[in-house]
C-alpha positions in Angstrom: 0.0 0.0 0.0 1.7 3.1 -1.1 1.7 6.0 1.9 2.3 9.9 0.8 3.6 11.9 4.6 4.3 15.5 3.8 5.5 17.7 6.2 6.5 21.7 6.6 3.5 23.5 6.2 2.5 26.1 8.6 2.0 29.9 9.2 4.4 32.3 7.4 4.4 35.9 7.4 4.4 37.7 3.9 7.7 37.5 2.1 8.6 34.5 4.3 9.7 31.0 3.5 8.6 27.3 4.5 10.3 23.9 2.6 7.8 21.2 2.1 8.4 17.5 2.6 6.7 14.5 1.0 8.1 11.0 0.9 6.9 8.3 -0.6 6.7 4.4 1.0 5.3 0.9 0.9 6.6 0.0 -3.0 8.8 -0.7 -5.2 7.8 0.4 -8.4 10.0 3.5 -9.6 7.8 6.6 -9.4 7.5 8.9 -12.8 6.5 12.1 -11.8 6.4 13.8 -8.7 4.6 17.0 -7.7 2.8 19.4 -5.2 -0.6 21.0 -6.1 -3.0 23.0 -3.4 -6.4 24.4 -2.6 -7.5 27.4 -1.2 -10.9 27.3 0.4 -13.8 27.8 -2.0 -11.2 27.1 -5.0 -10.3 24.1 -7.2 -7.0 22.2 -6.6 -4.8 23.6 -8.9 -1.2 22.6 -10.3 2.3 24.5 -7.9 5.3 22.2 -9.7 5.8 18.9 -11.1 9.2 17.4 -11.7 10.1 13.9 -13.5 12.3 11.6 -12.7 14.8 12.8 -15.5 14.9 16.5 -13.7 12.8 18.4 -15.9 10.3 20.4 -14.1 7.0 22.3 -15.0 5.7 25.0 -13.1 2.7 27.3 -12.7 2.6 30.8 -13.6 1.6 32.3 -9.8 5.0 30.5 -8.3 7.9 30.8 -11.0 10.6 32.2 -9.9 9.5 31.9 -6.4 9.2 28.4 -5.4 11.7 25.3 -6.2 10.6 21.7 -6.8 13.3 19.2 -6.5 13.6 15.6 -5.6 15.7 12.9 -4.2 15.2 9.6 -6.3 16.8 7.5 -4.1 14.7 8.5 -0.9 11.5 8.8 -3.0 11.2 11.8 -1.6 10.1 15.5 -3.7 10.4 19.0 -1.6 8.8 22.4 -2.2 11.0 25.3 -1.4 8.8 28.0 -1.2 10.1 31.7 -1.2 8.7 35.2 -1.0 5.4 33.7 0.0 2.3 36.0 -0.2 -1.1 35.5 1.4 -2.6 34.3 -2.1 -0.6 31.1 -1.5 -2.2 30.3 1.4 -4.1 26.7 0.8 -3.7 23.1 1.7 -0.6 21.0 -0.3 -1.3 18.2 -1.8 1.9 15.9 -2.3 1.2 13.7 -5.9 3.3 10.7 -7.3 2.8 9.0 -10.6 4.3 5.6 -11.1 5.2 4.4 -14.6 3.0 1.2 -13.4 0.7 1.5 -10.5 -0.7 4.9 -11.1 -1.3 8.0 -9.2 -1.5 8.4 -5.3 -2.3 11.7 -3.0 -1.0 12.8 0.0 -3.0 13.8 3.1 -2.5 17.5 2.6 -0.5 19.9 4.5 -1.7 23.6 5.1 0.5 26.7 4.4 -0.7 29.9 6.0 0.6 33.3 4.6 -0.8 36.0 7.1 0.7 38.9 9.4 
């Protein structure tokens, strides 16, 4: 049974930074791609960064060139590093993992505040 635990979320202040964690567990199929997506309340879930396992990455338009998606294949493990956060980031993150075989899993969700 594959298992998604994220971690690193919390409350920021604007212009702050947080790192997310999300590692992946309980197979041994090689994971594709790995990415982070959120959702703010009253809003759909909507793609942050997506990397493969070849390095190349994918981002959305509201976080380039402030966060960085990166990933460690041997720990099955991607991270967020999210920089110059405002409060229009503030949602839950949702940890995703695509195997070449066994599909597509979810994490639980970890929620990022950006308030003063």
């Amino acid at each position: 049974q594959v298992q998604l635990v994220e971690s690193g979320g919390g409350l920021v202040q604007p212009g702050g930074s947080l790192k997310l964690s999300c590692t992946a567990s309980g197979s041994s199929y090689t994971i594709y791609v790995m990415g982070w997506y959120r959702q703010a309340p009253g809003k759909q879930r909507e793609l942050v960064a997506t990397i493969t396992r070849g390095g190349r990455l994918n981002y959305s338009d509201n976080v380039r060139g402030r966060f960085t998606i990166s990933r460690d294949n041997f720990k099955d493990t991607v991270y967020l590093q999210m920089s110059s956060l405002k409060p229009e980031d503030t949602a839950v993150y949702y940890c995703n993992v695509q195997y070449y075989t066994i599909g597509g899993y979810w994490g639980q969700g970890t929620q990022v505040t950006v308030s003063s």
